[in-house]
Backbone bond lengths (Angstrom), bond angles and torsions (degrees), N, CA, C in turn:
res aa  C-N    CA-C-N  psi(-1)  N-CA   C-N-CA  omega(-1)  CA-C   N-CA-C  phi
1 X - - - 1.435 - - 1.522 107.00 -
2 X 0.992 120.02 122.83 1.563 151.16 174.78 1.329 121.22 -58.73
3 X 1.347 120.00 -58.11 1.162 142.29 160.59 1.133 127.35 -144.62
4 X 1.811 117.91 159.29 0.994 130.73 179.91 2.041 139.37 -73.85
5 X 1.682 67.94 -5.77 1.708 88.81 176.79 1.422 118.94 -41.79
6 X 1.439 112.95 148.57 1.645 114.80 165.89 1.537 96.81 -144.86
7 X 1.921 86.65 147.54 1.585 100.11 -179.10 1.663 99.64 -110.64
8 X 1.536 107.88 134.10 1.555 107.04 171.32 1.220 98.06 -127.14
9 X 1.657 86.58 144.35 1.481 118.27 -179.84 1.567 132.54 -116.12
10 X 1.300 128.70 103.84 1.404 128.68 -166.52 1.053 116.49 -68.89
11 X 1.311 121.43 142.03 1.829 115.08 176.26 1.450 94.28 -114.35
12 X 0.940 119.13 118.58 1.613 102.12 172.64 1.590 125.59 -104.33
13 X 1.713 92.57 13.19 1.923 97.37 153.76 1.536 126.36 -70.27
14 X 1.626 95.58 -23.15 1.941 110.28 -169.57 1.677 100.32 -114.99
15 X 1.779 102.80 -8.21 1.756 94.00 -176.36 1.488 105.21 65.52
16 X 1.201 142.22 0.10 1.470 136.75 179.18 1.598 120.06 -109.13
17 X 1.370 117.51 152.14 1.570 109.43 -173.98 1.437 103.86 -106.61
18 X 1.193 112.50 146.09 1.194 117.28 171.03 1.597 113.86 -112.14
19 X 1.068 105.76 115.65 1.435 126.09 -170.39 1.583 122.64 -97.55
20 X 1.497 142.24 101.85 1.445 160.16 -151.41 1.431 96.87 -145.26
21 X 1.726 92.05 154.72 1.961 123.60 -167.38 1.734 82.17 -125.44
22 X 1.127 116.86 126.96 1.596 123.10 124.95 1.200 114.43 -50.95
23 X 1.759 117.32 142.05 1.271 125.04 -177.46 1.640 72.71 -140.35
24 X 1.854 102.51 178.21 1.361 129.08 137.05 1.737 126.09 -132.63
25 X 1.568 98.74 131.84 1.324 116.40 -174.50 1.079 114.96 -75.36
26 X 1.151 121.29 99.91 2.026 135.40 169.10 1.405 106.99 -50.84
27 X 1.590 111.56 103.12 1.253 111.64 167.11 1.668 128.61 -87.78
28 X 1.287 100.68 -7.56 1.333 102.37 161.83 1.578 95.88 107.74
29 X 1.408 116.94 -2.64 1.858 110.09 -171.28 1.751 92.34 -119.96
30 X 0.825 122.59 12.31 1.542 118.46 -168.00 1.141 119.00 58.94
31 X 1.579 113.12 62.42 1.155 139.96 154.81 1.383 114.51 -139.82
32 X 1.482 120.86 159.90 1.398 129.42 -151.62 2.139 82.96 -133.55
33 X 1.293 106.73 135.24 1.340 116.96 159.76 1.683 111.01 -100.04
34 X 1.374 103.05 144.16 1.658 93.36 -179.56 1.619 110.57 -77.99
35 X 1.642 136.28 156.25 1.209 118.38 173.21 1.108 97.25 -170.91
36 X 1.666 111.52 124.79 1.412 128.56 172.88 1.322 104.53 -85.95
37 X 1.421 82.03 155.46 1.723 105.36 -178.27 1.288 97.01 -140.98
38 X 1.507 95.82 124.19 1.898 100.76 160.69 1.503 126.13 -79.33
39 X 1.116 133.40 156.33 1.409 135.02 -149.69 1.693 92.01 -140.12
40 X 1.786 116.45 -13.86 1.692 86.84 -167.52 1.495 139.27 51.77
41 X 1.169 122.46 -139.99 1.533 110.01 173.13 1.990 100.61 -86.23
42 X 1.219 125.91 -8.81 0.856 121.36 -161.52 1.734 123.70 -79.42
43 X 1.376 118.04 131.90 1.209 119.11 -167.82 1.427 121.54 -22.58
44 X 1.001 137.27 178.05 1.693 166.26 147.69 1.203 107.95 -58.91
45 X 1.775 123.96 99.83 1.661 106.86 158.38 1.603 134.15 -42.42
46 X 1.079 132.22 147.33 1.208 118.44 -164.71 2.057 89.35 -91.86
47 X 1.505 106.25 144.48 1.757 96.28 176.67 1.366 105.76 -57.72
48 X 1.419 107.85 158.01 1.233 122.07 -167.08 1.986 124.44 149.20
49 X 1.019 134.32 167.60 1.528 134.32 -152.85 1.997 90.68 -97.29
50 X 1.438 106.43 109.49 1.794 95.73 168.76 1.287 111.48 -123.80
51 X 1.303 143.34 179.82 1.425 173.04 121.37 1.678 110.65 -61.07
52 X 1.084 106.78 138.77 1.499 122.84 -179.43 1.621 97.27 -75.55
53 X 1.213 131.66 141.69 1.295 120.83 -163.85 1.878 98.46 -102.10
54 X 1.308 117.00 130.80 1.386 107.14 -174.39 1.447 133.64 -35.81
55 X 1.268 115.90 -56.67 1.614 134.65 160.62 1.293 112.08 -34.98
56 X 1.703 109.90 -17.12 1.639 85.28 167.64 1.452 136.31 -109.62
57 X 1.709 110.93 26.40 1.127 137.81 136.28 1.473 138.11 -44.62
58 X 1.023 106.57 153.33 1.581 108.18 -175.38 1.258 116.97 -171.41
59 X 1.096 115.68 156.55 1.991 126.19 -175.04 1.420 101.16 -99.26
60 X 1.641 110.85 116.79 1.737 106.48 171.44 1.392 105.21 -89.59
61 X 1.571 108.89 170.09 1.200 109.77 -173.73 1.578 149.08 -63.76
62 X 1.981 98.45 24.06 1.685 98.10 179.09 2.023 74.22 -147.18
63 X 1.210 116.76 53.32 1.172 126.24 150.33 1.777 103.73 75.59
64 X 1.332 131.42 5.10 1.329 115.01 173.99 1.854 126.43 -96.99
65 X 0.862 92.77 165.70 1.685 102.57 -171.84 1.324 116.78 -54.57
66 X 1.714 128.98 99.43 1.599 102.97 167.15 1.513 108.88 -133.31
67 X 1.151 95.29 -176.76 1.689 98.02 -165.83 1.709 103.75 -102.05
68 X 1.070 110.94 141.03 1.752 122.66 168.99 1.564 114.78 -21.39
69 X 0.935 114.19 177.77 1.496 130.30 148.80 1.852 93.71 -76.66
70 X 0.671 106.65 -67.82 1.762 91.15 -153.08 1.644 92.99 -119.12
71 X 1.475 114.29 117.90 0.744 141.45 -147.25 1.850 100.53 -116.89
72 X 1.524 104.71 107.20 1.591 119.47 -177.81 1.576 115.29 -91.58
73 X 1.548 116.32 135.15 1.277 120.45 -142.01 1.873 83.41 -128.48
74 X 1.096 117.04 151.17 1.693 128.37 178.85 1.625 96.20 -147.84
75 X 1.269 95.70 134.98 1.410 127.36 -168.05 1.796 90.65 -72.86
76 X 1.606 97.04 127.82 1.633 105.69 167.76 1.259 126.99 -48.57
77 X 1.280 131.51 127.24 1.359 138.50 -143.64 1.604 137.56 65.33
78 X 1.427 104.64 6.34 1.460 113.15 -175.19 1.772 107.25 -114.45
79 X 0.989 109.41 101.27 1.892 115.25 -172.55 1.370 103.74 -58.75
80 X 1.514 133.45 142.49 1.215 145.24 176.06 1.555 107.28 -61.12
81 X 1.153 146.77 -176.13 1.673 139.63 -177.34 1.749 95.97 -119.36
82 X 1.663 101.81 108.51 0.948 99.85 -173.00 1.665 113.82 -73.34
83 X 1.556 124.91 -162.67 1.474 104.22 -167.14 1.532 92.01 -90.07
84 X 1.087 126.50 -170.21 1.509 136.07 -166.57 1.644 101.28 -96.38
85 X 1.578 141.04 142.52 1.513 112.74 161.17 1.333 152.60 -72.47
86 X 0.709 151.61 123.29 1.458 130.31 -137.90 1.843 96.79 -70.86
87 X 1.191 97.30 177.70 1.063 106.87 178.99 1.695 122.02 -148.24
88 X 1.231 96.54 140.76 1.791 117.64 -151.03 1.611 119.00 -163.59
């Protein structure tokens, strides 16, 4: 992520803004895909190198891979908190 910018957008059927970050998606060839991310009320990533955070995956309904509505980003080199083990 490049910058910290956010674009908000008014709906004025719901009166509410909807608030999204431009990112770019590292494809691995030295090219960047463009890809919004919604943020909700939720802060502004600060720029900087992230990972899509696992949890924000999901199975659609004939079994393929999609991503959330709002899609949580963890700073490169920082591991997500995995669950705790149970204990028994």
């Amino acid at each position: 992520m490049k910058s910290a910018a956010v674009e908000e957008q008014h709906n004025p059927k719901t009166n509410s803004i909807m608030r999204s970050q431009m990112v770019g998606l590292d494809l691995g060839n030295g090219f960047e895909l463009p890809f919004r991310v919604g943020l909700g009320q939720r802060p502004a990533y600060p720029a900087g190198e992230y990972d899509i955070d696992p949890k924000s995956f999901a199975l659609g309904n004939f079994g393929d891979l999609t991503l959330k509505r709002y899609v949580d980003l963890v700073p490169l080199g920082v591991k997500p908190h995995a669950p705790a083990p149970a204990k028994g």
